[in-house]
C-alpha positions as CSV (number, residue, x, y, z in Angstrom):
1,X,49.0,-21.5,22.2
2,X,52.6,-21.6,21.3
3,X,54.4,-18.8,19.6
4,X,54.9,-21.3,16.0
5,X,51.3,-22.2,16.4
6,X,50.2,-18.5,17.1
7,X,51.8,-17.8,13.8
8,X,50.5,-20.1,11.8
9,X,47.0,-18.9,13.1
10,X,47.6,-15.3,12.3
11,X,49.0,-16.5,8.8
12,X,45.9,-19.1,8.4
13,X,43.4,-15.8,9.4
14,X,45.2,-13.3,7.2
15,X,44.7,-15.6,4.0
16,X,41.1,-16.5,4.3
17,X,40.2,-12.5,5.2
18,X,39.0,-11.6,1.7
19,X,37.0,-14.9,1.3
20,X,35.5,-14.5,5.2
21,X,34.8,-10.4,4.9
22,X,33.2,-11.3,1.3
23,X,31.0,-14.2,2.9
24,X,30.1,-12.4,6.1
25,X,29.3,-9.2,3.8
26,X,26.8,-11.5,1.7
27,X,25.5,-13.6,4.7
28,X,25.0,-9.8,6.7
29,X,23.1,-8.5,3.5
30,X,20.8,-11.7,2.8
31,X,19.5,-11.5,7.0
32,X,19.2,-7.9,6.4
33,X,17.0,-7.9,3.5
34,X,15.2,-10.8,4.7
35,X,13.9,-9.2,8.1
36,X,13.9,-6.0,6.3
37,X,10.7,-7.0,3.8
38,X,8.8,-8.3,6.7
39,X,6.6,-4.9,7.3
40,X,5.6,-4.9,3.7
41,X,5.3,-8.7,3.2
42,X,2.6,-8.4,6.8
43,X,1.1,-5.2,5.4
44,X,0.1,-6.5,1.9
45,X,-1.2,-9.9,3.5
46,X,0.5,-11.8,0.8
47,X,2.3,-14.4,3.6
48,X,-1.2,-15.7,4.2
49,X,-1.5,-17.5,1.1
50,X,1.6,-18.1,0.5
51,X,1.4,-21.9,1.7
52,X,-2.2,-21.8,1.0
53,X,-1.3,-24.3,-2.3
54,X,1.5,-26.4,-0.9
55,X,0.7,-29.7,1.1
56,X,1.4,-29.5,4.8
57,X,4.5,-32.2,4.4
58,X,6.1,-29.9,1.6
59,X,5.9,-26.9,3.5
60,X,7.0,-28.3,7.1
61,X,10.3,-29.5,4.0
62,X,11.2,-26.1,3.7
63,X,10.5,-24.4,7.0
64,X,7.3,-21.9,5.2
65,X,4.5,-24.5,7.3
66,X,4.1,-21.3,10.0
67,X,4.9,-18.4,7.4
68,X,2.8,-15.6,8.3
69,X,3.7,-15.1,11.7
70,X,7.1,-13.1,12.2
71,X,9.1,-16.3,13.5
72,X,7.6,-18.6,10.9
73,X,8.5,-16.0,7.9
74,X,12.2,-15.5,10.1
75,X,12.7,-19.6,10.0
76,X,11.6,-19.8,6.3
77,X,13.2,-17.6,4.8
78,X,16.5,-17.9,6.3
79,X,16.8,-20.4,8.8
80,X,15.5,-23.2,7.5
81,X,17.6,-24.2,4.0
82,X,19.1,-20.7,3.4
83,X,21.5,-19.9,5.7
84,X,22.8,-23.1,7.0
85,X,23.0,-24.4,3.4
86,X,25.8,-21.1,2.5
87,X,27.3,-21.1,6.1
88,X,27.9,-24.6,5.6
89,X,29.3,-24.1,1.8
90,X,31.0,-21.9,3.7
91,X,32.3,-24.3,6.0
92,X,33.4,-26.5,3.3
93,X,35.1,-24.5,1.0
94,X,37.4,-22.4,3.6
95,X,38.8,-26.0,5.4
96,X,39.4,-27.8,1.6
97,X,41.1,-24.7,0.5
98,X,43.4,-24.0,3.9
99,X,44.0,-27.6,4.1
100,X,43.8,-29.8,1.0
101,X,44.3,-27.0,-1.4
102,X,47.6,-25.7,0.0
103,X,49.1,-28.8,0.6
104,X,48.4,-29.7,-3.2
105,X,50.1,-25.9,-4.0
106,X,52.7,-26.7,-1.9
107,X,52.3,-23.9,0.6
108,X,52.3,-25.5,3.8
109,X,55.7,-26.8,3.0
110,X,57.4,-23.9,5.0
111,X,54.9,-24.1,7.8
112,X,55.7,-28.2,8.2
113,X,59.5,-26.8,8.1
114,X,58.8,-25.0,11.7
115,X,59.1,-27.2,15.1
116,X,55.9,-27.9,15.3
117,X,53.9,-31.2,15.0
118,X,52.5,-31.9,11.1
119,X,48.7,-32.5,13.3
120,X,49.3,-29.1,15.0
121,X,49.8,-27.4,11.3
122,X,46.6,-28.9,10.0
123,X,44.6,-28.5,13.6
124,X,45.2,-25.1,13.4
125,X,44.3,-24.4,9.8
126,X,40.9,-25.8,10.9
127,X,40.6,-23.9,14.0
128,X,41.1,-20.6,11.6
129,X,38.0,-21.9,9.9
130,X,36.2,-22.0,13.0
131,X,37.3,-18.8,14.0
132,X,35.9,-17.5,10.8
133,X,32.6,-19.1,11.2
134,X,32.4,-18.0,14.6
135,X,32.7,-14.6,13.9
136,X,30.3,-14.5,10.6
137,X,27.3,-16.1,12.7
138,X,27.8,-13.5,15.7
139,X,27.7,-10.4,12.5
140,X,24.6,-12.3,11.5
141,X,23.2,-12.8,15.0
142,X,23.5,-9.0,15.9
143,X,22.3,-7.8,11.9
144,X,19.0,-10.4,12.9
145,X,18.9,-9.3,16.3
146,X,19.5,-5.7,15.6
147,X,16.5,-5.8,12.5
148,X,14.0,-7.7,14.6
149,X,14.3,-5.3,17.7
150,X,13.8,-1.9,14.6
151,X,10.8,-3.6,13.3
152,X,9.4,-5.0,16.6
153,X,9.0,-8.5,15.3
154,X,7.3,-11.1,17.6
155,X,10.9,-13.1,17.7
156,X,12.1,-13.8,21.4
157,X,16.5,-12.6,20.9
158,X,17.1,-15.8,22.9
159,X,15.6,-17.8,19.8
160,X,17.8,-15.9,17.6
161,X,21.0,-16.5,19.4
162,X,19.7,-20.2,19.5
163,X,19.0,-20.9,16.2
164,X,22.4,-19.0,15.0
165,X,24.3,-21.1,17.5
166,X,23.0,-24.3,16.2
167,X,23.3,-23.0,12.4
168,X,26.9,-22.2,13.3
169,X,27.6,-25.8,14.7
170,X,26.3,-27.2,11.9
171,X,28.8,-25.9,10.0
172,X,31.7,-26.5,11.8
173,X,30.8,-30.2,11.2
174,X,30.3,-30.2,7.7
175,X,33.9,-28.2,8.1
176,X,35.0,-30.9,10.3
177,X,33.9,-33.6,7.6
178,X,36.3,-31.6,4.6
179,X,39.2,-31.7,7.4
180,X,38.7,-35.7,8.0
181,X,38.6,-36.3,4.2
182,X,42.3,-34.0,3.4
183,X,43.5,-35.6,6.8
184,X,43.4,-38.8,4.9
185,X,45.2,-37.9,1.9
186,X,41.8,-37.3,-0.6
187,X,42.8,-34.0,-1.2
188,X,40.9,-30.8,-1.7
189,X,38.1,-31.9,-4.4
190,X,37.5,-34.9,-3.1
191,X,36.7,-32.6,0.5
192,X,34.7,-30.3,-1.2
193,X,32.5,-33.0,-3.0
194,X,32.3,-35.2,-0.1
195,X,31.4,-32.4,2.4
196,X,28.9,-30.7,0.0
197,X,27.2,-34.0,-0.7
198,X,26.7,-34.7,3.6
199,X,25.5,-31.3,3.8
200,X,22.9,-31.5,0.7
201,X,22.3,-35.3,2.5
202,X,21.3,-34.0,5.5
203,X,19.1,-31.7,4.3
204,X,17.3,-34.2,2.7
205,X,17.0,-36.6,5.5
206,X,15.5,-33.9,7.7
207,X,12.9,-32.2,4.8
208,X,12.2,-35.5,3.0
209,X,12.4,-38.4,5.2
210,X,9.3,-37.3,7.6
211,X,7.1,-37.4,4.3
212,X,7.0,-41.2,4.4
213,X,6.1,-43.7,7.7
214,X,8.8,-46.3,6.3
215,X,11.8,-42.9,5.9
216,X,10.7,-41.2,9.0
217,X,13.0,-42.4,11.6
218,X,15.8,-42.0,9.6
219,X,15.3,-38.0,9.9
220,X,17.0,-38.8,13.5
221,X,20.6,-39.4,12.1
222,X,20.7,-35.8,10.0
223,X,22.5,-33.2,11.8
224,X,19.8,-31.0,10.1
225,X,18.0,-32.4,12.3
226,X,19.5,-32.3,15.6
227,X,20.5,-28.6,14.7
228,X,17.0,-27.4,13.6
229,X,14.5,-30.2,14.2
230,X,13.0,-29.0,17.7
231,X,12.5,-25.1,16.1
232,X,15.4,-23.1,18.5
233,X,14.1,-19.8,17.3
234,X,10.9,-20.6,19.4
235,X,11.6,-23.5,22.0
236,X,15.7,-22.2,22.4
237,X,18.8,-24.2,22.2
238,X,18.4,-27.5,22.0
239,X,21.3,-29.2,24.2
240,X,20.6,-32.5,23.4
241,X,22.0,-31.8,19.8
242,X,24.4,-29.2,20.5
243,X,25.7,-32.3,22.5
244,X,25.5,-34.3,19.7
245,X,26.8,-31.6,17.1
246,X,29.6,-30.9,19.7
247,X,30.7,-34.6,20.2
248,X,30.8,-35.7,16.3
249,X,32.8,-32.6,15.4
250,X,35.4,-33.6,17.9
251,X,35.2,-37.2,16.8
252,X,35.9,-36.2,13.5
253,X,38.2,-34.0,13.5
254,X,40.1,-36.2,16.1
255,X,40.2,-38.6,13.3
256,X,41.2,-36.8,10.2
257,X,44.3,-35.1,12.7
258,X,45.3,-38.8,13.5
259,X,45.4,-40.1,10.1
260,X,47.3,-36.9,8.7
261,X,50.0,-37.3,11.4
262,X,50.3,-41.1,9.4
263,X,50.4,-40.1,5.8
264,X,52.8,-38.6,3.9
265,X,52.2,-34.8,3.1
266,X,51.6,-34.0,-0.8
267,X,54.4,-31.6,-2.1
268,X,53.3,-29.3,-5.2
C-alpha cells in the first residue's frame, strides 16, 4: 500500500474507533451473556419446552428447532438472527457513514486533494470497514470460544470459528452493498436504507421462504442462506458459500468503485 493510501487508512481507522470499540464492546457483552446463562438455562430444564409450543417451520425460522442441546441454544440465541442481523447493521452503518456521509460533509475533499486516484479514496474507506469487522468477529470468536471451553459446552471450536467466519462475510456484503449504492452517487441514506432493507430481505428469504413448497427454492438466492443454511457451527465452513459470499462482495464492490471513478464527487 502506498504511503497516501496508508494515510488515508490510518485516518479512515482512527475515525470509526469510538463507533468500532462501542460495537465490539456490545457484540463482546451479548456472546458473553449468552454462553454465560447456559449452565442455569440446562440446570432448570426450561430449554426443553421452550419450542415445545412453536410449530417445527417457525422454530427451524429462528434457529431455536435444536434448543436444548448446547450448539442448538449457541445457534439460537446468537447465531441465528442475532448477531449477523447487528454485525451487519454494523456493516451498514460504518461504510454509509465513511463513504456517503463524509462526502455529503465535505470531508473527503482534502483526501481527493492528495495524488491518489478518487476509486483508491473510496476503496480504502471500505477496506477500513472491513478491517473493523474483521477484528470485532475475531473478539467475538475468542469471547465464544473462550466461554464455551469455561463451561465445557458440547460445541466443537472449529464450528465456532466457522460460523463467525461466515457471520463476518455476511457483513462485509451487506457493507459492500452500502459502498455500491454511495459509489453511485445515492448518498448516505439512501445506503443505509437500501443495505438494511437486503439485510432484513435476506433474512426473510432464508427463515420464511422454506415454510411454503411454491417460496422454498427461493431461500437459495439469500446470502442468509449461503452463510448459515448448512449449520457451520456443527457441519463447519461451508466453502461453497464462502465462494459465493466471497465472489458477490468483489463483484460489488468492483462496481460501486467503477461508477464513483465516473461521477462527480458531492461537495458540502
Amino acid at each position: 500500500m502506498s504511503s497516501p493510501s496508508s494515510e488515508i487508512f490510518r485516518r479512515g481507522v482512527q475515525i470509526q474507533k469510538r463507533t468500532l470499540i462501542a460495537w465490539s464492546a456490545a457484540l463482546v457483552l451479548l456472546a458473553l451473556s449468552v454462553v454465560g446463562a447456559w449452565p442455569s438455562m440446562e440446570e432448570s430444564g426450561a430449554l426443553e419446552d421452550f419450542s415445545s409450543g412453536i410449530s417445527p417451520e417457525m422454530a427451524a425460522a429462528f434457529g431455536i428447532d435444536q434448543i436444548s442441546s448446547a450448539s442448538g441454544y449457541l445457534k439460537g440465541n446468537l447465531y441465528a438472527v442475532l448477531l449477523p442481523l447487528l454485525l451487519g447493521l454494523m456493516a451498514v452503518t460504518a461504510t454509509a457513514a465513511l463513504t456517503g456521509g463524509d462526502e455529503e460533509a465535505g470531508r473527503l475533499e482534502l483526501l481527493l486533494a492528495l495524488p491518489v486516484a478518487r476509486r483508491t479514496v473510496f476503496l480504502v474507506r471500505f477496506l477500513c470497514v472491513t478491517f473493523g469487522l474483521a477484528l470485532t468477529s475475531i473478539l467475538v470468536w475468542l469471547s465464544v470460544y473462550g466461554s464455551v471451553v469455561s463451561f465445557d459446552m458440547d460445541v466443537s471450536g472449529g464450528g465456532v470459528a466457522a460460523v463467525t467466519l461466515t457471520v463476518g462475510l455476511l457483513a462485509v456484503l451487506h457493507a459492500g452493498v452500502a459502498y455500491a449504492v454511495v459509489g453511485f452517487g445515492f448518498g448516505r441514506g439512501p445506503a443505509l436504507g437500501g443495505a438494511a432493507g437486503v439485510l432484513v430481505v435476506g433474512y426473510l428469504l432464508h427463515a420464511i421462504a422454506p415454510m411454503s413448497d411454491s417460496l422454498e427454492p427461493l431461500a437459495n438466492i439469500s446470502p442468509w442462506e449461503w452463510a448459515l443454511g448448512s449449520d457451520p457451527l456443527l457441519n463447519g465452513v461451508p466453502w461453497g458459500g464462502v465462494a459465493l459470499l466471497v465472489v458477490l462482495s468483489a463483484a460489488i464492490v468492483a462496481a460501486g468503485t467503477y461508477a464513483v471513478d465516473r461521477r462527480d464527487v458531492k461537495n458540502a
